[in-house]
BAKOL-923320 format. One line per 10 residues: for each residue x, y, z of N, C-alpha, C, O, CB. Coordinates in nm, 2 decimals. Glycine has a CB too. Layout:
<atoms>
X:Y:Z:X:Y:Z:X:Y:Z:X:Y:Z:X:Y:Z  ... .
</atoms>
This chain:
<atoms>
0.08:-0.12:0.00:0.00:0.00:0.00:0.09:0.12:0.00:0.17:0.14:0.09:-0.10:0.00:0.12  0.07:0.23:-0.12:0.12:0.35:-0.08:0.06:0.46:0.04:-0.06:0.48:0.09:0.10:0.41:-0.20  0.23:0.52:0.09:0.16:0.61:0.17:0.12:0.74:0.13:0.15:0.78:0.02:0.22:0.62:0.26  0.04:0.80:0.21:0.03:0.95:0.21:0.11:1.01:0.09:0.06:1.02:-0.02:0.07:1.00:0.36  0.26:1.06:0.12:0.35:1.12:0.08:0.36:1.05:-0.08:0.39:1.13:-0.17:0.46:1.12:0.18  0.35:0.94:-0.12:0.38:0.86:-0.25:0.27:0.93:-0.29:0.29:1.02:-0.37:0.39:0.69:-0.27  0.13:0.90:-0.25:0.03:0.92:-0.32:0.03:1.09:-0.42:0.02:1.12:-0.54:-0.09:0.90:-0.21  0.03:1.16:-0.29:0.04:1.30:-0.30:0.15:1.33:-0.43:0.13:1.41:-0.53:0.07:1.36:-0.15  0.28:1.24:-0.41:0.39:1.30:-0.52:0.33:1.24:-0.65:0.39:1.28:-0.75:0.57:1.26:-0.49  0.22:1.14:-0.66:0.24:1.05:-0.75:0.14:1.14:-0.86:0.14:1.13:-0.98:0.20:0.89:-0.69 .
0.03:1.27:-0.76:-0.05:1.31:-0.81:0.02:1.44:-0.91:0.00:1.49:-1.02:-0.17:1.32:-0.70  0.10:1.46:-0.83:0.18:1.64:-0.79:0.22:1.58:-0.96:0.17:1.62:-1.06:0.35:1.68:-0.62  0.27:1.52:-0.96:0.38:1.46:-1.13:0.23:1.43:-1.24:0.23:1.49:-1.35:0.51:1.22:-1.10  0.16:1.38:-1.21:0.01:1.41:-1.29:0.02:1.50:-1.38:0.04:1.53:-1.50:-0.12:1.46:-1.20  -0.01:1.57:-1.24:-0.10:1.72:-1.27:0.06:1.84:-1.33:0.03:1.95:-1.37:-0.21:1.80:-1.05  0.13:1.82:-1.33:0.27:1.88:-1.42:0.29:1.81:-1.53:0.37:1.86:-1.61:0.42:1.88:-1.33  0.27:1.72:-1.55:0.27:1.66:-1.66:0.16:1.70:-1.76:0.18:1.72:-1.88:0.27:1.53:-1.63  0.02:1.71:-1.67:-0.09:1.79:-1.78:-0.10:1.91:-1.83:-0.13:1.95:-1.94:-0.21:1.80:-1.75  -0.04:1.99:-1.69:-0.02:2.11:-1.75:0.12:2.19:-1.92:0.13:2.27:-2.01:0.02:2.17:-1.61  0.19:2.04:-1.82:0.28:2.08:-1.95:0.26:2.03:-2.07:0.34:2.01:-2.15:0.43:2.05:-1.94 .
0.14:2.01:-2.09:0.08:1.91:-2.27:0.03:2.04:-2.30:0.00:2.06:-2.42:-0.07:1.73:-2.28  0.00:2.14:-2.23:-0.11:2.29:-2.24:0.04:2.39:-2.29:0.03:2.48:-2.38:-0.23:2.37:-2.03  0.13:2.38:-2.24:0.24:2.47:-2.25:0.35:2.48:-2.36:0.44:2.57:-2.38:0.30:2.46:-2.15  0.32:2.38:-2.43:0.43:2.35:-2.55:0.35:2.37:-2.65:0.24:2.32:-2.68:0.49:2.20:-2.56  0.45:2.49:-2.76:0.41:2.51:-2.84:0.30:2.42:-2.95:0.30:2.30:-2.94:0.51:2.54:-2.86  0.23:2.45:-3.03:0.17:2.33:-3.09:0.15:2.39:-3.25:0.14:2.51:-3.26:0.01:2.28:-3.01  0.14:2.30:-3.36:0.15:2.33:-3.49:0.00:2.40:-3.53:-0.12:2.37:-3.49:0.19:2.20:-3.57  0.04:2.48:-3.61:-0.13:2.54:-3.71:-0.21:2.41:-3.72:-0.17:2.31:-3.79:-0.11:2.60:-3.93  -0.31:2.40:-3.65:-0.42:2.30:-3.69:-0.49:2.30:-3.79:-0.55:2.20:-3.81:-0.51:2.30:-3.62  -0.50:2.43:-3.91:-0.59:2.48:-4.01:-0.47:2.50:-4.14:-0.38:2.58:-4.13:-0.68:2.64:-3.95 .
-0.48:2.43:-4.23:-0.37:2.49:-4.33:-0.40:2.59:-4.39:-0.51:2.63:-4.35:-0.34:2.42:-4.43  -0.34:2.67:-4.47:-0.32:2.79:-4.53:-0.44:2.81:-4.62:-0.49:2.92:-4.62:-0.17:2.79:-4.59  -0.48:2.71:-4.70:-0.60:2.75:-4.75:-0.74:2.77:-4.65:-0.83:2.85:-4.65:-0.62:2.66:-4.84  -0.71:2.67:-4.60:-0.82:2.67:-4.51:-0.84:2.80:-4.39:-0.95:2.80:-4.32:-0.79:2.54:-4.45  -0.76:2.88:-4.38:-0.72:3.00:-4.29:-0.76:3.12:-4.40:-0.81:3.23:-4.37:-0.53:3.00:-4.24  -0.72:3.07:-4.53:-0.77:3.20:-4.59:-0.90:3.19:-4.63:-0.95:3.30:-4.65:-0.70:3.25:-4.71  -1.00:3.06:-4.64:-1.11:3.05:-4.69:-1.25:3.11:-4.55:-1.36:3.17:-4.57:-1.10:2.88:-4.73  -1.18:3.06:-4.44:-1.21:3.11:-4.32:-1.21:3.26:-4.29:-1.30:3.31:-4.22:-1.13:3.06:-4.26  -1.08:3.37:-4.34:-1.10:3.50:-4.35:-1.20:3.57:-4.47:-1.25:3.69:-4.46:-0.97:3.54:-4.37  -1.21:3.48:-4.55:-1.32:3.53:-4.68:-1.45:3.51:-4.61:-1.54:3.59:-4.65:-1.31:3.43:-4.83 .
-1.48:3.41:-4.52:-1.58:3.37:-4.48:-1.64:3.48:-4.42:-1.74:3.55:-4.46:-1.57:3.27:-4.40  -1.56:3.50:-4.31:-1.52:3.64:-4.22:-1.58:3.80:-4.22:-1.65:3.88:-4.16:-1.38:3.66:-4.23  -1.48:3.79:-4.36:-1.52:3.92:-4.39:-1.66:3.92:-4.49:-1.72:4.03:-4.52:-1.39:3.99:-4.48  -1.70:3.83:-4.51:-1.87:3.81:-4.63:-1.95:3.85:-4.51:-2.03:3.94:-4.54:-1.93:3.61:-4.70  -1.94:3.82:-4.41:-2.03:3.81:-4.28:-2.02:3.92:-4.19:-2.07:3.91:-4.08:-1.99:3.67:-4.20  -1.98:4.01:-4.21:-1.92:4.10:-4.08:-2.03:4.18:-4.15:-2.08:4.18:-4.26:-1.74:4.17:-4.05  -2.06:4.29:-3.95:-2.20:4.33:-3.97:-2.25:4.33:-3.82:-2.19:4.26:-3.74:-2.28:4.24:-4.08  -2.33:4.37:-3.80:-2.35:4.41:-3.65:-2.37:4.21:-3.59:-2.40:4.11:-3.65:-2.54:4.55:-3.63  -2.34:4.23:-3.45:-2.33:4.10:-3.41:-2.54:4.07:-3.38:-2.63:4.16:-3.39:-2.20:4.08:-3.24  -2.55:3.94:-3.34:-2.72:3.85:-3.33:-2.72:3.95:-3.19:-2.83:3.99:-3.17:-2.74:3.62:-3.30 .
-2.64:3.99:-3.11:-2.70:4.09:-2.98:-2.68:4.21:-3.02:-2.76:4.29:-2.99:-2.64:4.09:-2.82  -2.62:4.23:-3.07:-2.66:4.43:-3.09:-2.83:4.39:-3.16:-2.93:4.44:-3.11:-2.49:4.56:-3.26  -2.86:4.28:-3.29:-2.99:4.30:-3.34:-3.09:4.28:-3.25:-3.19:4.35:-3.22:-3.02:4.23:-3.45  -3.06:4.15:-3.18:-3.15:4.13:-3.04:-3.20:4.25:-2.94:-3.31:4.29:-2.93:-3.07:4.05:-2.95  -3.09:4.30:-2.88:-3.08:4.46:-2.79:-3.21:4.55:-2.89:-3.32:4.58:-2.86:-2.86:4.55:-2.81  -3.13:4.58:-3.04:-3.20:4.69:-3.08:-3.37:4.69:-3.10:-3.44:4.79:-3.10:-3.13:4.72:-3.20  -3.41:4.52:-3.10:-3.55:4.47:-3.11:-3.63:4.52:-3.00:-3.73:4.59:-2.98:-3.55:4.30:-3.11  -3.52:4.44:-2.91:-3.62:4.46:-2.73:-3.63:4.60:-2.74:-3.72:4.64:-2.67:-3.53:4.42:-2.54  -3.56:4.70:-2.81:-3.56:4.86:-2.74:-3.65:4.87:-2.79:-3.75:4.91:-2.72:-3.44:4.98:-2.76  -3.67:4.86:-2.90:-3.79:4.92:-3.03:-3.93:4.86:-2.96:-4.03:4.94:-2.93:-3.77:4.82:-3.23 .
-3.94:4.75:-2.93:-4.06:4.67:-2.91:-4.12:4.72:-2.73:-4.24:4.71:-2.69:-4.00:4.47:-2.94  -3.99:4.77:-2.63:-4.04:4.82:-2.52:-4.10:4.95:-2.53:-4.20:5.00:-2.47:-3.96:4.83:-2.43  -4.01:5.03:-2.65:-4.09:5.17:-2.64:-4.23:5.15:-2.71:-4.33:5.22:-2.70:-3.99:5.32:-2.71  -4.21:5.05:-2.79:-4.40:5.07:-2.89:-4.49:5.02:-2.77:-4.61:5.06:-2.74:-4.44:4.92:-3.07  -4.43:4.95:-2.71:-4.58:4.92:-2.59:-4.60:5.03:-2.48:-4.70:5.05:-2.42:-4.55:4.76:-2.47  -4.48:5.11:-2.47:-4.52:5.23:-2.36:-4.51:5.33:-2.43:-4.47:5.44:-2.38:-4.44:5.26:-2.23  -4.58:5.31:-2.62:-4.62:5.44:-2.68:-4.50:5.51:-2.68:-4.52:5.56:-2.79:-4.72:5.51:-2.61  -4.38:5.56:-2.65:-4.28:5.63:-2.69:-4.18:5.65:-2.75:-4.09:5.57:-2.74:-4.27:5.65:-2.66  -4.18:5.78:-2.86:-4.09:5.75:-3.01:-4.00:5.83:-2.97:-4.05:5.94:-2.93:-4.15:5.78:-3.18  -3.86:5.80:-2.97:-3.75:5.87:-2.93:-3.66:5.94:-3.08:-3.58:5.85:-3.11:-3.66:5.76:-2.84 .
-3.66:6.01:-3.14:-3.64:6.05:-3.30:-3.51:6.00:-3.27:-3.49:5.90:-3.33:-3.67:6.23:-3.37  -3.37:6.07:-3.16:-3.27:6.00:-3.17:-3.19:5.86:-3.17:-3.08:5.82:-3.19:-3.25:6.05:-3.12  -3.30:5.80:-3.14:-3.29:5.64:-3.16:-3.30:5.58:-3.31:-3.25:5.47:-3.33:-3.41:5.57:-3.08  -3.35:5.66:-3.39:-3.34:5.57:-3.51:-3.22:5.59:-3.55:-3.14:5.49:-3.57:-3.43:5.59:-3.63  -3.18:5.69:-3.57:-3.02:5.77:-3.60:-2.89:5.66:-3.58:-2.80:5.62:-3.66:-2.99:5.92:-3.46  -2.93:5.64:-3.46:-2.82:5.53:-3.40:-2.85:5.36:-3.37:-2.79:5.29:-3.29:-2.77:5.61:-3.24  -2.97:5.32:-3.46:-3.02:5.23:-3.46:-2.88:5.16:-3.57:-2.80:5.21:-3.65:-3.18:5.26:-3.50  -2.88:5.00:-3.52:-2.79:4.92:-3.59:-2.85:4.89:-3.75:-2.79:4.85:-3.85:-2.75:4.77:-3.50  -3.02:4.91:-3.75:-3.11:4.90:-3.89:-3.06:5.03:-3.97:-3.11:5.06:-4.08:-3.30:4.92:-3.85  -2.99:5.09:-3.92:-2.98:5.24:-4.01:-2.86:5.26:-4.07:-2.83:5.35:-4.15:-3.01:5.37:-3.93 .
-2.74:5.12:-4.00:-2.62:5.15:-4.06:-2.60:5.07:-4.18:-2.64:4.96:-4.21:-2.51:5.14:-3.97  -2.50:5.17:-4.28:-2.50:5.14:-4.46:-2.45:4.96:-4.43:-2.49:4.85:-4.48:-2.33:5.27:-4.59  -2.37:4.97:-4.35:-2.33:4.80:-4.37:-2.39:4.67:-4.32:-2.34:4.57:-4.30:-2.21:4.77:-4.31  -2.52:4.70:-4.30:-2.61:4.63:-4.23:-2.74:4.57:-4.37:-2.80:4.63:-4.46:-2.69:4.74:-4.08  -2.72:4.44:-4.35:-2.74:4.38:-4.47:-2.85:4.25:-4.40:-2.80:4.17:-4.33:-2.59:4.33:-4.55  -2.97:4.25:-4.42:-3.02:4.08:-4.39:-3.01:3.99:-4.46:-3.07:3.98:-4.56:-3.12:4.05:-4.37  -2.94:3.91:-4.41:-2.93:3.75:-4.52:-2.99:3.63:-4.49:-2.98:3.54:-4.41:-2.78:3.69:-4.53  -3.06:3.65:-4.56:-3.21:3.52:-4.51:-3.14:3.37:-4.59:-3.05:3.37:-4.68:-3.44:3.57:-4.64  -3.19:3.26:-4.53:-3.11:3.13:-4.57:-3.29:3.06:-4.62:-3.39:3.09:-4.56:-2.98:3.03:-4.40  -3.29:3.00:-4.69:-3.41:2.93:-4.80:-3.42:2.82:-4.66:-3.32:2.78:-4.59:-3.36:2.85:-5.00 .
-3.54:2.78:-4.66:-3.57:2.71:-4.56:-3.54:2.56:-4.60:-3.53:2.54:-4.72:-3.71:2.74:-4.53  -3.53:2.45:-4.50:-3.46:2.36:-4.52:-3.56:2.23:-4.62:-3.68:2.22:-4.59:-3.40:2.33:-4.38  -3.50:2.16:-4.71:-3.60:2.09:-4.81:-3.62:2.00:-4.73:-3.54:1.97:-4.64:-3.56:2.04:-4.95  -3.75:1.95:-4.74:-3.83:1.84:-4.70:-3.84:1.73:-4.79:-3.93:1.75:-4.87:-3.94:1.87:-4.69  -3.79:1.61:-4.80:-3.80:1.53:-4.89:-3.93:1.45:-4.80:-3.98:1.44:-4.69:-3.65:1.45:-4.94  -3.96:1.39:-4.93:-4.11:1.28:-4.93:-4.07:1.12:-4.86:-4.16:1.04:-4.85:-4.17:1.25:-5.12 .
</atoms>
């Protein structure tokens, strides 16, 4: 039977051993095409994030229920900026 002190060193060498699999350098997981196909992706898509549209919904949809139109809110609405684009995806086919 191990004692106390074995156990404990036996864990101590573990757990330094896991950490050091986290600490050593490690190779590009993505090759070079794949890194640039990924930045094309990137940039097709950029555009206010799903919470700024979320946020700007709830704002719109609290002031219509308590009736009040703030003129400076559209101004700075994420619906009003030139790079704001909706991209709708065709709904998914149903086969028979």
């Amino acid at each position: 039977m191990l004692s106390y002190a074995a156990i404990i060193q036996e864990r101590t060498l573990y757990l330094l051993h896991f950490v050091s699999l986290f600490e050593q350098p490690t190779e590009a997981a993505l090759e070079p095409q794949q890194i640039q196909a990924f930045d094309q992706l990137r940039r097709l898509y950029r555009g206010p994030s799903r919470l700024a549209i979320l946020t700007e919904l709830s704002r719109n949809r609290n002031s219509d229920k308590h009736g009040l139109f703030q003129p400076g809110s559209v101004a700075n609405s994420v619906f009003q900026n030139e790079n704001f684009q909706l991209r709708l995806s065709p709904p998914p086919a149903i086969e028979d």
